[in-house]
N, C-alpha and C positions, 0 to 999 in steps of 0.2 A: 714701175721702175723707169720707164721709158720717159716720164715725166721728169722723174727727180733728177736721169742723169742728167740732162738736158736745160735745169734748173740755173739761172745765174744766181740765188741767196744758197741753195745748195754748195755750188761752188766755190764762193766766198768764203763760204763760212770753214771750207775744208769738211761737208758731211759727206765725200765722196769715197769708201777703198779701194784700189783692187785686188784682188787675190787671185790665184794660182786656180783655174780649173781642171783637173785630170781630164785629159783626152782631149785640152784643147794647146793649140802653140801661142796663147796670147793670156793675159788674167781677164778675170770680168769684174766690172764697177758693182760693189754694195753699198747699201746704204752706212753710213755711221751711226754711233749713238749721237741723237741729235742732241742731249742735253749735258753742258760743259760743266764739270764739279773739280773741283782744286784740289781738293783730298783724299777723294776717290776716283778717279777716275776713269769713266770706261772707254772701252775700244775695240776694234777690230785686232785680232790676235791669230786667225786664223780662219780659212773657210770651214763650212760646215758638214758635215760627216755625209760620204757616200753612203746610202744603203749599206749595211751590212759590211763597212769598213772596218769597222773594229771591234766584231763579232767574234772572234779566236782571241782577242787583248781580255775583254769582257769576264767572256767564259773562266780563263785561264786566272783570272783576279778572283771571282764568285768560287772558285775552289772545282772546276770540272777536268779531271784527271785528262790527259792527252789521246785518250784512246775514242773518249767518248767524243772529242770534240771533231777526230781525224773522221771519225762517222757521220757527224752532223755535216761538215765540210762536203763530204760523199754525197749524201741525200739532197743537200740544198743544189751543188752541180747537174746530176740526174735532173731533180725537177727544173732547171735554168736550158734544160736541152729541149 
């Protein structure tokens, strides 16, 4: 990455993002989709998922009741200490 930011065809061409990093006061540069299509187009839309950010969303979709997740929540803390 250190190549690419640093890149002037990178730059040019706009294959540069930045996004928002948790825990930091500044965003950081990712790459783009380097390959441009008209009618579909991809992109950066957002960073990508901490560990275990959206573990309780997941659960709570897959159908796991709130009691069993408030445990799993418990266990994963204990083992984090």
């Amino acid at each position: 990455m250190d190549e690419v930011a640093t890149d002037p065809h990178f730059e040019a061409r706009g294959l540069l993002a930045e996004v928002e990093q948790p825990g930091s006061d500044r965003p950081i540069s990712i790459a783009r989709v380097p390959i441009k299509l008209t009618v579909t187009p991809g992109g950066v839309h957002r960073r990508g998922s901490s560990l275990g950010e959206h573990t309780e969303e997941i659960l709570r979709v897959a159908g796991v009741v709130e009691a069993r997740i408030a445990m799993l929540v418990q266990v994963i803390a204990k083992q984090r200490k």
